[in-house]
C-alpha angles and dihedrals in degrees: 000000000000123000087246084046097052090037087051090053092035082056095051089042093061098046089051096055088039093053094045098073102047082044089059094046090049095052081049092051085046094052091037088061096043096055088043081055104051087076086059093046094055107027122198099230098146094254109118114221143202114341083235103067089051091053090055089044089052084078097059085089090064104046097035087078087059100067096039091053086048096043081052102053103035088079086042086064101035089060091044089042085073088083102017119059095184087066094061096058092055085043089065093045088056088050087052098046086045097055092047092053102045084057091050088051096052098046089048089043087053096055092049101051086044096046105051084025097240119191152193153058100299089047093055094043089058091048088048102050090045090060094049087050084052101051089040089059093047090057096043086055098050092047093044099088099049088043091056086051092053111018086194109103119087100206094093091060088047101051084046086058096051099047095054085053097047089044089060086044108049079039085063098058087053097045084055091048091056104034109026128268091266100058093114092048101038110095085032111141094263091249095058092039091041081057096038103041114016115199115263083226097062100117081068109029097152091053128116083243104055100041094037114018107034105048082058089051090052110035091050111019112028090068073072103031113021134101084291093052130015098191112187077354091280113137116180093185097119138009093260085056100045090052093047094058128192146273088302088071113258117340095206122047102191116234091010114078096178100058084046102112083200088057090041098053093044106046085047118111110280089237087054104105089221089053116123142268083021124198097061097298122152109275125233114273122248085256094046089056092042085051091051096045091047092048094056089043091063105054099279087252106187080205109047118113097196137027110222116221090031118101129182135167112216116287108259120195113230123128110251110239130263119258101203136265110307086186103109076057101051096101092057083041084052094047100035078051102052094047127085100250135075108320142213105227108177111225099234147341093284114084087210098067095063147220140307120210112222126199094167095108089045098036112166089005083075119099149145101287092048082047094057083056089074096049088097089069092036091122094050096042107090101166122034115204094206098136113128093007118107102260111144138210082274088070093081087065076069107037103053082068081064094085101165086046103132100164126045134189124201106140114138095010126123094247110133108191098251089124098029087117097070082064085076084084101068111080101185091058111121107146128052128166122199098157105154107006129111102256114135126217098250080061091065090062101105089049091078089072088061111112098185094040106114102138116068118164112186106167126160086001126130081232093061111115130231083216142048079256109130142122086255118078112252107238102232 
């Protein structure tokens, strides 16, 4: 080859290797801007959007745990890389996979928080510190060649710090999305999580609502709709924003529990898509609900230290008893469910715990004779939904047969009282509601033999007290 010849390739040697390098950093401007740009191109504005978006964004949690193993391990190999050179080559494919699926994850994420219109600081927290990770990879993988060639600057160890620190940060906005903000505090010891997270009820700390309503908030909705997720812009975080309500219009109408949207989603059948907590979250107890319903009756007073008409002894823990295995029944219970009158729901996915009768779909079409129907599952029913359907004081003729029965509604019924004392016989009971009805309170005489009995709701009765003065003890 001739010296012109040899000058001519050197040449075109050096400007290749000059421009590689300004033809990396351009593809990583490119996809810098492109990442800065998703958020734009699926704004968070509340407003939940096609089913099909959310079906896609239900697979962020699965790729969201590829990124974080990989993040883990590429320092891992870097470090080891320093003898092993072999190391270090597998330690720039990780970058590379890490950086793919936390793309991937945001993308997916994305299409989650837009479809189902997800909001809120720690939302956007999470979204925020993903795209960070993600631009701090991309940098990481544009400097890392020179830095191999080098191995003198000290900007590659650098980005690689940072991103492990932006990954257990942004993880812990997630962390806070799927479990609550308080599940690193929650099992505290009381005095390190009373310093560390103060309750957002503090200013009344001796009200009905702080010691009854909002524990139940908190521990089971603000995960949703709370400072970390606004979902439907609801969040149920402190008495002023409960009472504010959401884009749904206001969720607690004082004095009027029916028109209350809370009371209405979560009384709603669990397979009802409107039903909540959604996503699988433990629904709200028969008493919690009780407590809720009692509360807005009275007025919702974010002050008031007691709820007249309402006694309760204190909540004991021990696990109610089995009542045995419905399953040789669950053809009649699947039918019984899938048709329009009353229902037999069981209360979970164990036979043993029992099952609720419910009269929400029938309402006042529901009376003593359709009642007696039901006396073929009375071991297995524990809780019976009668409340506003046209059941008289003759249903107790029925109901005593039901001897694993533990809740009872009678609100708005025309039971009187007059055969309240047959309700003596059954042992497990620990809930009864007689909230406008007509029962008077020398009616209530045979429930003080009760030894179960530790939730009593007399509202709008002749039989409801001035005082805290009933044969159920008063919670302080």
């Amino acid at each position: 080859m001739s010296v012109r010849a040899r000058i001519a390739a050197a040449a075109r040697s050096a400007l290749r290797r000059t421009h590689a390098i300004p033809r990396m950093w351009v593809v990583a401007a490119c996809a810098g801007t492109f990442i800065l740009l998703v958020p734009f191109l699926f704004p968070l504005n509340g407003r939940p959007h096609a089913d099909w978006l959310q079906f896609l964004g239900r697979f962020h949690p699965l790729l969201v745990h590829l990124p974080i193993g990989l993040i883990v391990l590429w320092p891992v190999l870097e470090i080891l890389g320093m003898k092993r050179p072999a190391l270090r080559e597998a330690a720039g494919l990780v970058l590379q996979l890490a950086l793919a699926t936390c793309l991937a994850s945001i993308l997916f994420g994305l299409l989650l928080a837009y479809g189902s219109g997800e909001i809120g600081t720690t939302v956007t927290r999470h979204m925020r510190g993903a795209i960070a990770l993600a631009l701090e990879l991309l940098l990481a993988l544009a400097i890392r060649p020179a830095w191999l060639t080098s191995q003198r600057s000290p900007w590659y160890f650098i980005l690689l710090t940072a991103a492990v620190t932006t990954l257990a940060w942004t993880a812990h906005q997630g962390g806070s999305l799927t479990h609550g903000s308080d599940y690193l505090t929650r099992y505290m010891p009381r005095a390190l999580r009373n310093f560390l997270a103060p309750s957002a009820v503090a200013s009344h700390p001796d009200s009905f609502f702080a010691r009854h309503i909002f524990p139940v908030l908190d521990a089971k909705c603000v995960a949703c709709h709370g400072t970390n997720k606004e979902q439907g812009g609801l969040r149920l975080d402190s008495f002023e924003s409960l009472m504010a309500g959401g884009k749904d219009g206001i969720v607690i109408a004082p004095r009027n529990p029916d028109a209350s949207l809370l009371l209405k989603k979560v009384t709603l059948p669990p397979s009802d898509p409107h039903f909540m907590p959604a996503e699988g979250r433990t629904p709200l107890t028969v008493d919690e609900i009780a407590r809720i319903r009692a509360w807005v009756q009275t007025g919702a007073s974010p002050e008031a230290v007691n709820v007249p008409g309402m006694f309760f002894a204190e909540d004991r823990d021990e696990a109610p008893p089995p009542v045995g295995d419905y399953s040789a029944l669950m053809n009649e219970i699947l039918q019984m469910q899938q048709s329009q009158g009353a229902k037999l729901v069981p209360v979970s996915g164990n036979p043993s715990d029992g099952l609720i009768l419910r009269t929400t779909d029938v309402g006042a079409t529901f009376d003593d004779r359709q009642l007696q129907k039901f006396q073929r599952f009375a071991p297995f029913i524990v809780e019976a939904e009668l409340g506003r359907t046209s059941v008289t004081d003759s249903s107790v003729e029925t109901l005593i047969q039901f001897k694993n029965l533990r809740a009872l509604h009678l609100e708005s019924t025309a039971v009187t009282g007059r055969t309240l004392g047959k309700l003596s016989s059954l042992s497990q009971l620990n809930y009864l509601n007689l909230s406008a009805t007509k029962v008077t309170s020398d009616m209530l005489a045979p429930l003080k033999s009760m030894p179960n009995l530790r939730h009593l709701y007399l509202f709008e009765t002749p039989a409801e007290p001035k005082s805290a003065d009933s044969g159920v003890r008063s919670s302080q």
